[in-house]
C-alpha distance (Angstrom), angle and dihedral (degrees) to the residues before:
residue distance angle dihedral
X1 . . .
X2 4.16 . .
X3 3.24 107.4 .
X4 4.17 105.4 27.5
X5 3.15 121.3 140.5
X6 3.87 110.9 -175.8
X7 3.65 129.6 -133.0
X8 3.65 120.6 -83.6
X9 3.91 116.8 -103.0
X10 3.37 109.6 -115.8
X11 3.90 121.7 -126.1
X12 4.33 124.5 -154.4
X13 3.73 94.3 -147.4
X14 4.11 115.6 -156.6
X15 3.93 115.6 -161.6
X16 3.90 112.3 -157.1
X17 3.68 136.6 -112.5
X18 4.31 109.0 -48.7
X19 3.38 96.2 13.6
X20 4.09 125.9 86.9
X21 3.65 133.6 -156.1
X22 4.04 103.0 -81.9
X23 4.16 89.5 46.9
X24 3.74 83.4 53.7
X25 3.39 99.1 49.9
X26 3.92 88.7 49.1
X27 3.41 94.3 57.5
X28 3.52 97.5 48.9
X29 3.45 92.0 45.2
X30 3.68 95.1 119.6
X31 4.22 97.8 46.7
X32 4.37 77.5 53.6
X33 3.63 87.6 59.2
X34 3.66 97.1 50.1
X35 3.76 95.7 45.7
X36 3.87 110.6 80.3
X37 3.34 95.2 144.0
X38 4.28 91.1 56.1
X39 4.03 135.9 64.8
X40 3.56 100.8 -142.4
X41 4.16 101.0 -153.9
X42 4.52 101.3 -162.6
X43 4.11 99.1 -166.9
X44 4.38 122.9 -169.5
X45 3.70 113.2 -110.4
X46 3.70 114.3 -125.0
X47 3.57 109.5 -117.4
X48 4.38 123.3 64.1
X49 3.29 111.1 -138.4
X50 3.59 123.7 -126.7
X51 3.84 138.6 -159.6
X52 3.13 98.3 -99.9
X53 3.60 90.0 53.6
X54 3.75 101.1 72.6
X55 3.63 97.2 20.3
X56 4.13 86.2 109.0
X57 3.86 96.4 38.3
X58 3.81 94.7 105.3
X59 4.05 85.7 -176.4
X60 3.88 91.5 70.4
X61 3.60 118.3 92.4
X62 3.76 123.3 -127.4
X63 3.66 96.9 -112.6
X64 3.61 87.4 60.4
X65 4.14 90.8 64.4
X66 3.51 86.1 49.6
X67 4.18 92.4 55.7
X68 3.57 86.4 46.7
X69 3.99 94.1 60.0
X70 3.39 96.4 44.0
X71 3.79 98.6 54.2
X72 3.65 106.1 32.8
X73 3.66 89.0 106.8
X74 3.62 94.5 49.0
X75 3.67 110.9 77.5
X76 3.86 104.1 -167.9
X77 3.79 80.8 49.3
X78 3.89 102.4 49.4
X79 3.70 118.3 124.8
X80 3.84 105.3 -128.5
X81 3.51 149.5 -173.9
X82 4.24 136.7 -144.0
X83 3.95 93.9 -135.9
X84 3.95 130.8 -13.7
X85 4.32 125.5 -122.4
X86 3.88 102.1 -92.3
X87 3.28 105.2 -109.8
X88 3.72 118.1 -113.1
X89 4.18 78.8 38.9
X90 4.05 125.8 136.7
X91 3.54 81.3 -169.9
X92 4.00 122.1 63.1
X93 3.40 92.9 -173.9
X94 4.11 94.7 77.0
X95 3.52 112.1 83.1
X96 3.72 151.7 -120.9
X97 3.34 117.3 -171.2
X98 3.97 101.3 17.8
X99 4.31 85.9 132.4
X100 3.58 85.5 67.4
X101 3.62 93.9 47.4
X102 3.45 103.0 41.9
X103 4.19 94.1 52.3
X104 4.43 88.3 47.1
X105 3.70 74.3 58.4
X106 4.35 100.6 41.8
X107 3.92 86.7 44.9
X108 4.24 90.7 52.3
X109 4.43 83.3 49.5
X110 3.49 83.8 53.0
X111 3.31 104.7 58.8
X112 4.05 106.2 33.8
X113 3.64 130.8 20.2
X114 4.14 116.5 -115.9
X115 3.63 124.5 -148.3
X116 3.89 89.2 -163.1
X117 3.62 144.4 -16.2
X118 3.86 124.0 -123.5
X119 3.82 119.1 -172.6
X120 4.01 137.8 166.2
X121 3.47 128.1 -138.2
X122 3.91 114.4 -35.8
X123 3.98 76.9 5.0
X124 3.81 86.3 55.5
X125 3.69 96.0 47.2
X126 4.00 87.1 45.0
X127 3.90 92.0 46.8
X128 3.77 89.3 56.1
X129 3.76 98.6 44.0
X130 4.24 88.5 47.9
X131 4.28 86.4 51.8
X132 4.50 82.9 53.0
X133 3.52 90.4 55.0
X134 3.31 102.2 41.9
X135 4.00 87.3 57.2
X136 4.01 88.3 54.2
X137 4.06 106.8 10.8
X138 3.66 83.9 150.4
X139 3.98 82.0 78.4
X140 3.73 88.5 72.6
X141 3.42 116.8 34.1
X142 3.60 108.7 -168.8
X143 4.40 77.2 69.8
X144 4.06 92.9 68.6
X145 3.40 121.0 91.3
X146 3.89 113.6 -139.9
X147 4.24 82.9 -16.5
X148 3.87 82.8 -58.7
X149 4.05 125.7 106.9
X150 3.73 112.6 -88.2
X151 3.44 95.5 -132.9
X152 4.38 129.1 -11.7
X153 4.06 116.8 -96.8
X154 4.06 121.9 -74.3
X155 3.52 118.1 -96.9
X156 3.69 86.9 -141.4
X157 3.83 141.5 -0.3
X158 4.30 127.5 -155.2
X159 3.45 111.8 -145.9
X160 3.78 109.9 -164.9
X161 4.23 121.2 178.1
X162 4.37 80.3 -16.9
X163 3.35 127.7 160.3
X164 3.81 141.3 -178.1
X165 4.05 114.6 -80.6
X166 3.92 99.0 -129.9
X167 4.22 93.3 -167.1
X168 4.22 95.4 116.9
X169 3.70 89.2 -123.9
X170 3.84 81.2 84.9
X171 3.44 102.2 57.9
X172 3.79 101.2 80.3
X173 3.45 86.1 54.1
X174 3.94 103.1 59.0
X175 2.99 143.1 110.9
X176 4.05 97.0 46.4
X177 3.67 127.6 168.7
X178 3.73 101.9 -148.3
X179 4.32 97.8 146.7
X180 3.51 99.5 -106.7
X181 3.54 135.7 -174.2
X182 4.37 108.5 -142.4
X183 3.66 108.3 -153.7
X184 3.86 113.6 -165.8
X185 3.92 129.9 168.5
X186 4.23 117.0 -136.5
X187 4.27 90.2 -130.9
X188 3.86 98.3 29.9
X189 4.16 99.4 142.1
X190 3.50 93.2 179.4
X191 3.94 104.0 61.4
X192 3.79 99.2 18.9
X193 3.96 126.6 -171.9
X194 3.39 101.5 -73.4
X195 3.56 107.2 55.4
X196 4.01 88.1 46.4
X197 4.04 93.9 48.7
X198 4.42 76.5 53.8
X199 4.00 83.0 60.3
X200 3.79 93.2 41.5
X201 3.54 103.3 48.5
X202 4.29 93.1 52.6
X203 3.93 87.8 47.5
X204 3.81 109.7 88.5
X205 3.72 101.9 179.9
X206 4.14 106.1 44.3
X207 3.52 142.5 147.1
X208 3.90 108.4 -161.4
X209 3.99 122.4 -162.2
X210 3.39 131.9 173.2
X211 4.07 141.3 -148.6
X212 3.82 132.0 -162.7
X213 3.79 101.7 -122.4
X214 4.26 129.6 74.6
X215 3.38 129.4 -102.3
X216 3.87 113.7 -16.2
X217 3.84 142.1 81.6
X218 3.81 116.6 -82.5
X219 3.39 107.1 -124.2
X220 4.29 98.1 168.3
X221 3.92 115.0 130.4
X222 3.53 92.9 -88.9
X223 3.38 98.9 49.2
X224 3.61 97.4 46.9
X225 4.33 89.6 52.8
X226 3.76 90.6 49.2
X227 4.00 97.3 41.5
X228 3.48 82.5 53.1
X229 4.21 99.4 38.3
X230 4.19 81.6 52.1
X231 4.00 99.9 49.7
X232 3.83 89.6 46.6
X233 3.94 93.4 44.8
X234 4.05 117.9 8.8
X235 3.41 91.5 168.8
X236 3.74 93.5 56.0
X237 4.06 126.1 98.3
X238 3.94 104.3 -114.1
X239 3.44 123.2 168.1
X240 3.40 126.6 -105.8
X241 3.76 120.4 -93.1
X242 3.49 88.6 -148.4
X243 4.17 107.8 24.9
X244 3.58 94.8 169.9
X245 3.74 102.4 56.4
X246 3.64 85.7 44.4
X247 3.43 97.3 54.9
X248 3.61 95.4 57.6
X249 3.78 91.9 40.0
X250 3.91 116.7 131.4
X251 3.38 82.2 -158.0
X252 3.70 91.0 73.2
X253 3.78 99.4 -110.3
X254 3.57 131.4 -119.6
X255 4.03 116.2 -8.2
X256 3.57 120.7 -168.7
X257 3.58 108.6 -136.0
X258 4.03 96.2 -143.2
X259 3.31 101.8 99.5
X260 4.08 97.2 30.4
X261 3.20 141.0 105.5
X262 3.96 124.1 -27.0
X263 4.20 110.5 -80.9
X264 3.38 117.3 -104.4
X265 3.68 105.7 -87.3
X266 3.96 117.3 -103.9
């Protein structure tokens, strides 16, 4: 039809760990105003963080204490978190509190339909875990809706700064072949190599990129065009926003995900 202009594809947008929807959608203020063609949805975690939560995460900067103090009265402005590190835990990474999370995220499925997920950080780890179950949510009950899926698999998943969730409940999920696009950054301190090559390796279907700076999204012209080019197409060939780095990737650099493995099923 001349003229048509179709809908835009909705995104589920995850923020990570001290951070909340609204600071999210700040930040990515400029990838929102380069994406026409997407819906970007930013949704609360569950859990308010509190002091004492972060007062052993050496990776947080002090201004970020001081944020926390000054709107832990404030709900809309509470800095927040998907799950907490067990206590007793070597590992942060397994989780208390990922029930909570993961029905905020079953009622959202509920009510709207998602084209794809996009989440940074504990977000990204989160958005990849949500994609696994919704390829098997019969693995966890209390995730059906009436015995029935809450909502069909993503068409796509963004993976910024992720990393594997390590809490056994996860294992039944993974592998999962959800096309996603892995997002890691050269100097990030805070999720290093090795706990994103744990994400890689249990995601079938992936494109992975990588930027010169830590632990944040890209959000340069080039990234913006291609974060955009993927979600609308992850089967398509786009150019890398950064072809040198991925060229000497030991990652492998860029794949497209045309010819790979089978979608996840609908």
């Amino acid at each position: 039809m001349i003229g048509y202009i179709p809908p835009a594809k909705k995104v589920l947008v995850l923020h990570g760990y001290s951070q909340n929807a609204s600071m999210f959608s700040n930040r990515l203020g400029a990838l929102r105003k380069e994406s026409k063609s997407l819906d970007y949805v930013f949704v609360n975690a569950p859990h308010t963080l509190l002091p004492a939560d972060l007062m052993f995460d050496t990776n947080l900067p002090p201004s970020e204490f001081t944020v926390l103090e000054q709107t832990q009265a404030n709900p809309e402005l509470a800095l927040r978190g998907w799950w907490r590190g067990k206590k007793g835990s070597r590992d942060r990474t397994e989780a208390a509190g990922l029930h909570d999370a993961i029905m905020t995220i079953k009622d959202m499925l509920v009510k709207q339909r998602f084209d794809g997920i996009f989440g940074f950080s504990q977000g990204g780890a989160f958005a990849s875990l949500i994609s696994a179950m919704l390829e098997q949510p019969e693995l966890y009950p209390e995730f059906l809706v009436d015995g029935k899926p809450p909502h069909p698999p993503f068409k796509f998943c963004v993976s910024i700064s992720g990393f594997r969730l390590n809490d056994p409940f996860c294992d039944k999920f993974f592998p999962y072949k959800t096309p996603t696009l892995h997002v890691l950054g050269r100097t990030d301190v805070i999720v290093v190599e090795e706990r994103s090559q744990q994400l890689l390796e249990i995601s079938l279907v992936k494109r992975v990129e990588e930027h010169e700076g830590g632990h944040f999204v890209p959000t340069k012209g080039q990234w913006r065009k291609f974060m955009v080019s993927w979600m609308n197409n992850p089967a398509g060939n786009h150019p890398s926003p950064t072809p040198l780095l991925a060229a000497d990737s030991e990652l492998g650099g860029p794949k497209s995900l045309a010819n790979a493995a089978t979608p996840a099923k609908a």
